[in-house]
VOBA-1610 file (N, C-alpha, C; in pm, whole numbers, padded with zeros to 5 digits, always signed):
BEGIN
Unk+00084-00117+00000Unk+00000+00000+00000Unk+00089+00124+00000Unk+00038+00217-00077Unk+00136+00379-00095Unk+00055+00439-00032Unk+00146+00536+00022Unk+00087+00630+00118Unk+00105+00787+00033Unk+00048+00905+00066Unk+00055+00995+00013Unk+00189+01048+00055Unk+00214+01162+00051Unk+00329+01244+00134Unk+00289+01294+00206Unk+00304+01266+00353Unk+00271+01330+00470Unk+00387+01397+00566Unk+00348+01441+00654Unk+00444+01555+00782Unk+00442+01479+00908Unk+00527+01434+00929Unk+00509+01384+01109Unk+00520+01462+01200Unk+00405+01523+01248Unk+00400+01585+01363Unk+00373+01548+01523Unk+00346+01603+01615Unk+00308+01598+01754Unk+00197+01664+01778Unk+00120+01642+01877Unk+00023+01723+01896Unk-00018+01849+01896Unk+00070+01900+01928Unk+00068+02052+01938Unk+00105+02130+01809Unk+00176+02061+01742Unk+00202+02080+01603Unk+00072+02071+01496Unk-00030+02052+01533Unk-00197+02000+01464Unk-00241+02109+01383Unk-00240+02229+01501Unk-00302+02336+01401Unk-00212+02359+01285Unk-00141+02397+01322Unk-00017+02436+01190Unk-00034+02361+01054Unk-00095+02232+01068Unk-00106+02178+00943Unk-00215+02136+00904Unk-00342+02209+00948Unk-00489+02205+00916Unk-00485+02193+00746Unk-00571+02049+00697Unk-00563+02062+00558Unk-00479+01957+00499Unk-00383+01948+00584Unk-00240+01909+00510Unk-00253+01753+00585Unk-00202+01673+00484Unk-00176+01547+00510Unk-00053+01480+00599Unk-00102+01429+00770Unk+00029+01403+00858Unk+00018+01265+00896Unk+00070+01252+00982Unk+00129+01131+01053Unk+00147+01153+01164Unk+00054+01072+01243Unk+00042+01107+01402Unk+00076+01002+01488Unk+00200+00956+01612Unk+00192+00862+01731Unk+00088+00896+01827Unk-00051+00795+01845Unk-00085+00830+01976Unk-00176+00704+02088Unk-00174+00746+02175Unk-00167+00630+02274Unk-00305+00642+02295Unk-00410+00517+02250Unk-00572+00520+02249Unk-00596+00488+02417Unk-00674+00612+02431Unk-00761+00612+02545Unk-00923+00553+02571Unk-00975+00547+02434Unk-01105+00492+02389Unk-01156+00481+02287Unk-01201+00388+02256Unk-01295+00365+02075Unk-01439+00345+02144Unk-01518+00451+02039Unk-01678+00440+02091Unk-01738+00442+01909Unk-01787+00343+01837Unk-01775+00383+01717Unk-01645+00395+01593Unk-01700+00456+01533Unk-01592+00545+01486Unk-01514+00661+01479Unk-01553+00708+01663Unk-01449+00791+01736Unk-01359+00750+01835Unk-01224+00769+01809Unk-01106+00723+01886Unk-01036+00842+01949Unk-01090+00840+02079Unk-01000+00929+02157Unk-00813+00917+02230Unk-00756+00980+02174Unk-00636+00926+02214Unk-00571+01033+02279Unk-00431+01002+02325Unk-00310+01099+02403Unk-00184+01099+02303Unk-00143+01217+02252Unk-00029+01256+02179Unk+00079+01220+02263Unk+00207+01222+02173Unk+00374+01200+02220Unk+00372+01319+02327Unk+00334+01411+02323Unk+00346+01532+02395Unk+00206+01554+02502Unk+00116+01490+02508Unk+00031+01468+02630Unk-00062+01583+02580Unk-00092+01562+02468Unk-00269+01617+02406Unk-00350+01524+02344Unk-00456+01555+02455Unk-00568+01496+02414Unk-00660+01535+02262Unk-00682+01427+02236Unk-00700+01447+02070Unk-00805+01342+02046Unk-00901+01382+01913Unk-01044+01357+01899Unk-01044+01283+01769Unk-01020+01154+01711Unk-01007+01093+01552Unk-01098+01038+01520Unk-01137+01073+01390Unk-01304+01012+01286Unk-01211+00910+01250Unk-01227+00809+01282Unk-01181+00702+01187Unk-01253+00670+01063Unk-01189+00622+00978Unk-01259+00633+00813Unk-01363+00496+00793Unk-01309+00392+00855Unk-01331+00265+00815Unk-01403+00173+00930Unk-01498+00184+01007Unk-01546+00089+01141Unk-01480+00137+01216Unk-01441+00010+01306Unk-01420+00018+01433Unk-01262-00009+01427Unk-01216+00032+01522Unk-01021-00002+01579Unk-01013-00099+01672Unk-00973-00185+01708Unk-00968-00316+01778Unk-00856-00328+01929Unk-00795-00187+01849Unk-00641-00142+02006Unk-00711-00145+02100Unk-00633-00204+02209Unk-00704-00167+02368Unk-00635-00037+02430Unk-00692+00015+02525Unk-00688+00107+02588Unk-00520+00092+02620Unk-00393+00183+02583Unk-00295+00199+02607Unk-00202+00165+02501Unk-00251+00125+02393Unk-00205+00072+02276Unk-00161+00220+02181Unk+00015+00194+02135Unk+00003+00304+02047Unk-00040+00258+01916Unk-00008+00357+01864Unk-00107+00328+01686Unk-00060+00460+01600Unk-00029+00451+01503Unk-00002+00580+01394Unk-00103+00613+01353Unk-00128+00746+01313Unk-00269+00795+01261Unk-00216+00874+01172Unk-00273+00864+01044Unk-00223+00897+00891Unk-00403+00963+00905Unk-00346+01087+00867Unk-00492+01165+00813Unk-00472+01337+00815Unk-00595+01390+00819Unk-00585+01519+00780Unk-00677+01616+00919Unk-00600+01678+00973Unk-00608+01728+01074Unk-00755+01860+01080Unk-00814+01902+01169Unk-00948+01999+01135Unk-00936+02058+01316Unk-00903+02207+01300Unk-00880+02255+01411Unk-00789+02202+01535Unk-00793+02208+01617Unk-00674+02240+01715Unk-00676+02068+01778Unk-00748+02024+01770Unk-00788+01842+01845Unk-00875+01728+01806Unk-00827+01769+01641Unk-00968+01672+01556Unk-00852+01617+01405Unk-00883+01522+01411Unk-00799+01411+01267Unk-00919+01347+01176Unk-00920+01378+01073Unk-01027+01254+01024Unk-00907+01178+00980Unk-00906+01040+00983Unk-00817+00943+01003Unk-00824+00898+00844Unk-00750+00861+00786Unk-00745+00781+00584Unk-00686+00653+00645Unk-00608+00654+00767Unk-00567+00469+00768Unk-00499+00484+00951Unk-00536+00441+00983Unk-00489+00351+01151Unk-00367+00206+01129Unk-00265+00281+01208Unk-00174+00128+01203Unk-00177+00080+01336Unk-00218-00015+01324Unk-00133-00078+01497Unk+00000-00105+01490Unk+00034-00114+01632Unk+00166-00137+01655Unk+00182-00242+01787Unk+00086-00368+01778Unk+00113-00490+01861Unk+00076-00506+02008Unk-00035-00393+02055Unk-00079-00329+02187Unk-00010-00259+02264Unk-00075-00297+02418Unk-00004-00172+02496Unk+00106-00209+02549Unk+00188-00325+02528Unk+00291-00359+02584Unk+00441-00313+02493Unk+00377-00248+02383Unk+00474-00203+02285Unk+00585-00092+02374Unk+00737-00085+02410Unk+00815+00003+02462Unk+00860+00141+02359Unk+00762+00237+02393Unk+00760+00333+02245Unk+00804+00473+02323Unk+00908+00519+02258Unk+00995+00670+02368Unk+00919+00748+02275Unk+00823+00820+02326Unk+00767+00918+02298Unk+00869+01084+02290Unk+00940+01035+02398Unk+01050+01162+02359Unk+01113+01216+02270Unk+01171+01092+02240Unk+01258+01053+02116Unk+01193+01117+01975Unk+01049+01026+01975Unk+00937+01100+01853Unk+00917+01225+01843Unk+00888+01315+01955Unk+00906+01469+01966Unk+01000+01543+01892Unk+01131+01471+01941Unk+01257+01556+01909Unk+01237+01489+01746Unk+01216+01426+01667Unk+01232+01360+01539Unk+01102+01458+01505Unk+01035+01496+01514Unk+00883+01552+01511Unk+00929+01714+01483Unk+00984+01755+01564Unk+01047+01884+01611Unk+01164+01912+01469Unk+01269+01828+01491Unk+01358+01822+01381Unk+01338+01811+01260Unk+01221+01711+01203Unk+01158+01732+01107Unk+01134+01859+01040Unk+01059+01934+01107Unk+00969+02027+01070Unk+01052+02150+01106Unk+01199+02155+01160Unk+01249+02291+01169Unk+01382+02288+01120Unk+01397+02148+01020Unk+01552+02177+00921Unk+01480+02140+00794Unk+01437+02170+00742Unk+01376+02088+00636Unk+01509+02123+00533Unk+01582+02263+00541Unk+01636+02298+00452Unk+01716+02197+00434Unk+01780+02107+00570Unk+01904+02013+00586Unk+01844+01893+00453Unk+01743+01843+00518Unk+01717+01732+00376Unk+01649+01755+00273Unk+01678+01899+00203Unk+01668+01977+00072Unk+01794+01967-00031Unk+01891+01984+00089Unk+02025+02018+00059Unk+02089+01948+00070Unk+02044+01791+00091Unk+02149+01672+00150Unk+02220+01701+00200
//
């Protein structure tokens, strides 16, 4: 499966790319439907339309969220990955600073 070109961001990084196609880590707090409430790398609470049914993660499970962001705490979701439940050892820190770096050298991997 191809994915579009997306931005890996963090939570707080959301508004900034209203519209724009990202890539989100976040740790599911609840599926009711086809709304999945989850917690960002950076500890925001965040609101996802999933596209397709239901998500099957249990509560603590991270998961990537590929979709397109709508105001300050809302994703409509194009695809959900799991990543093997909540026992997965995932440094959210680490993702920040890669999140962060991303999005404030871009010139570096312009310019090889």
């Amino acid at each position: 499966m191809a994915f579009d070109p997306r931005t890996i961001i963090n939570g707080g990084m959301l508004k900034q790319f209203n519209g724009q196609t990202i890539s989100i880590m976040v740790r599911v707090e609840s599926v009711a439907g086809s709304q999945l409430v989850a917690t960002s790398t950076d500890k925001q609470k965040l609101r996802i339309n999933l596209s397709s049914g239901e998500l099957s993660s249990a509560e603590g499970a991270w998961v990537e969220v590929i979709g397109v962001p709508h105001g300050n705490d809302t994703i409509r979701a194009q695809e959900v990955i799991e990543f093997g439940g909540e026992e997965i050892d995932f440094d959210a820190d680490g993702y920040n600073s890669l999140a962060h770096l991303l999005n404030n050298v871009k010139q570096l991997f312009r310019s090889g």
